[in-house]
N, C-alpha and C positions, 0 to 999 in steps of 0.2 A: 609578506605572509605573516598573521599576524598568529603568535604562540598560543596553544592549549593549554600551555603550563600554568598552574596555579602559584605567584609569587608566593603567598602565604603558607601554602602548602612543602613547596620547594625551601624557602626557612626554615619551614619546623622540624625539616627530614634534618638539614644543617644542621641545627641547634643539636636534634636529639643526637648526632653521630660526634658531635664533639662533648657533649655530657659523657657520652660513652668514654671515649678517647681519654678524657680527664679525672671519668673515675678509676680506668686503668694504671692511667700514672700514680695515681696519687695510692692506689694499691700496689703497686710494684715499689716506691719510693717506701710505705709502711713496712713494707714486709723485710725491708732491705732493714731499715732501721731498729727492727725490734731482733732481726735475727743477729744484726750485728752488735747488740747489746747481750742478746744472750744465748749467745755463741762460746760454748767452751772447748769444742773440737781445737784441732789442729786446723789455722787456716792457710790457705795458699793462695797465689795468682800464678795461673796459667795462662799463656800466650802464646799466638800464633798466626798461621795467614790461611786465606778458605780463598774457593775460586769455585763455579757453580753456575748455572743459567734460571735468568729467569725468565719464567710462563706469563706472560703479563698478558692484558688487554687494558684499553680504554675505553671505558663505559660511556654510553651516548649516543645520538641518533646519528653525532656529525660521522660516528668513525664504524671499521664496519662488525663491529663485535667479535672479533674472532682472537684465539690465542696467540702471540708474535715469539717465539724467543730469542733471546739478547743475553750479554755477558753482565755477569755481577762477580765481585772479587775483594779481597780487601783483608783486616786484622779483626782480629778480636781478641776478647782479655776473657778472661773466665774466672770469678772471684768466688772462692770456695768458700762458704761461710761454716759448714757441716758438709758431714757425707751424703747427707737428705738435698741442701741447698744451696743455690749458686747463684749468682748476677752474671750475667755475661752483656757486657757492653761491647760492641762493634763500630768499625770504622770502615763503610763500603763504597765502592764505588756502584750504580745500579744504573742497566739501562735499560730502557722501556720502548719496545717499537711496537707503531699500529699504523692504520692506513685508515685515511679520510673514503667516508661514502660521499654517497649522492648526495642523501641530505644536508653534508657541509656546503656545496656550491648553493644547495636551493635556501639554508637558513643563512649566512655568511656569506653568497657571492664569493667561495674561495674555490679552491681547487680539486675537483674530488678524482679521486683512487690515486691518492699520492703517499707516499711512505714516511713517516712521521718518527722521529728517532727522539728522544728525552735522554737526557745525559744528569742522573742524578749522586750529591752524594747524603749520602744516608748515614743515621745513627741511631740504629736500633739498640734499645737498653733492656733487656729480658730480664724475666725471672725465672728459673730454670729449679725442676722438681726431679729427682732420683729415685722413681723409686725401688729400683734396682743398680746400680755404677754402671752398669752398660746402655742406657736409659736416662734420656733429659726429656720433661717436656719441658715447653718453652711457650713462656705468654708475655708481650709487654708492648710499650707502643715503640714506634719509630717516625722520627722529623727524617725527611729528604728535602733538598736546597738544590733546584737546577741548574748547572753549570753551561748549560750550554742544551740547543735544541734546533729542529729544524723551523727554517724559516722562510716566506714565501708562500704561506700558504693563503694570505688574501689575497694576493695579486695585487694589481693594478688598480684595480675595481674595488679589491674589499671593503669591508666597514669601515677602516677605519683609513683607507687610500695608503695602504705603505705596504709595499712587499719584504722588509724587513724586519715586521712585527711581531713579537713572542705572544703565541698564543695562550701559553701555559701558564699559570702561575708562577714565582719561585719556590714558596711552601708545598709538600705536601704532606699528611700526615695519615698513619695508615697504623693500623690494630696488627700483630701478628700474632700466630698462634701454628704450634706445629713440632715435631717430636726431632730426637735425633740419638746418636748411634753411634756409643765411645768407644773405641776399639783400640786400647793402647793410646798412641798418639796421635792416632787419626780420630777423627770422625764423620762421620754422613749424615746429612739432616734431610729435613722435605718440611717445608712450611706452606702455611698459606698466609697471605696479605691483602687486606680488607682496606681500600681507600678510604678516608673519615669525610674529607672535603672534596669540595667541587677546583678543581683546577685549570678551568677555563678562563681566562683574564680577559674575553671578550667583552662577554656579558654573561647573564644568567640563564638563556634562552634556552641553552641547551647543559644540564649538565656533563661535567667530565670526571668520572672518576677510575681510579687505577688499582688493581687487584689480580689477582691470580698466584700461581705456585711456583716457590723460586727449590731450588734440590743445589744438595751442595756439598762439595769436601774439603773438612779442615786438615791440620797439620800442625801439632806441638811441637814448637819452638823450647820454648822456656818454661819451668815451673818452681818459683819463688815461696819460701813458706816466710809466712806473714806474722804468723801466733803460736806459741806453743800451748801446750797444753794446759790450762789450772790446774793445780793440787790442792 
């Protein structure tokens, strides 16, 4: 069967979601560096551990569009530049389940309505706005590195004759964007996350991308002051 897809078409959506992706960073990376030059608050590093589900899907005709949830858990650091502004880098672990449709056996000869499990870990690096201390939002990008994934889902037959084959990329990279809720040393957030790229290591025939809302609660550990105040 041969594709509707327009390759030229399907590049430029590419192109344009990693320009996105890259202006993000390099806006989050600015803002870090200008606030931390002029910065004369009291600073701090705060740390801790979060644990939280996420709502994920994978985008595509192979798989059957609907929301899955899975376990996401992990640390994070929270670096107080001002009372207004904060970097919060994370260290997660993130898993993502979805099931193959129909259209995976008819485009790929693979397996369809089989349960599809991705084992990522992630490192989303934010930038986080107060505009109230009980109040973050929170925007920046995040790299995930698959650790491990279901496999078998060519079969015998598949494209590429191995039923051992990783379908998935190992990159993926994803925009988040989403608020959260300081409460002493807890907190509760609810994000949403936008896949940048295509994660299909087939081919291009079909794209795959990952997104949905992950919700979640932290816990302060520790809180380190970094700077005092100028006079």
């Amino acid at each position: 069967m041969k594709s509707s897809m327009n390759p030229l078409s399907f590049n430029m959506r590419s192109q344009s979601k990693t320009i996105v992706f890259k202006r993000v960073s390099i806006l989050v990376l600015v803002l870090t560096f200008t606030l931390t030059a002029h910065s004369y608050a009291q600073q701090s590093l705060e740390w801790g551990l979060k644990a939280g589900v996420n709502y994920f899907k994978i985008g595509g005709r192979s798989f059957d569009n609907t929301y899955s949830p899975a376990f996401s858990g992990g640390g994070y650091a929270e670096i107080n530049f001002s009372s207004k502004w904060s970097l919060q880098p994370e260290l997660l672990f993130n898993m993502v389940q979805g099931k193959t449709s129909a259209a995976f056996s008819t485009i790929y000869e693979g397996v369809s309505g089989q349960l599809v499990t991705v084992d990522y870990i992630a490192v989303p690096v934010l930038l986080a706005y107060k505009p109230i201390p009980e109040l973050s939002i929170l925007l920046g990008p995040q790299y995930g590195y698959a650790i491990a994934q279901t496999t078998g889902l060519l079969g015998p037959q598949g494209t590429t004759n191995g039923s051992d084959v990783n379908v998935f990329s190992k990159s993926d990279f994803s925009l988040i964007f989403g608020g959260q809720l300081n409460l002493g040393k807890m907190k509760v957030g609810l994000r949403y996350s936008e896949g940048l790229n295509n994660v299909n290591r087939i081919n291009s025939t079909d794209s795959w991308r990952i997104y949905g809302i992950q919700a979640y609660v932290a816990y302060q550990f520790g809180d380190i002051k970094l700077k005092k105040k100028k006079k």
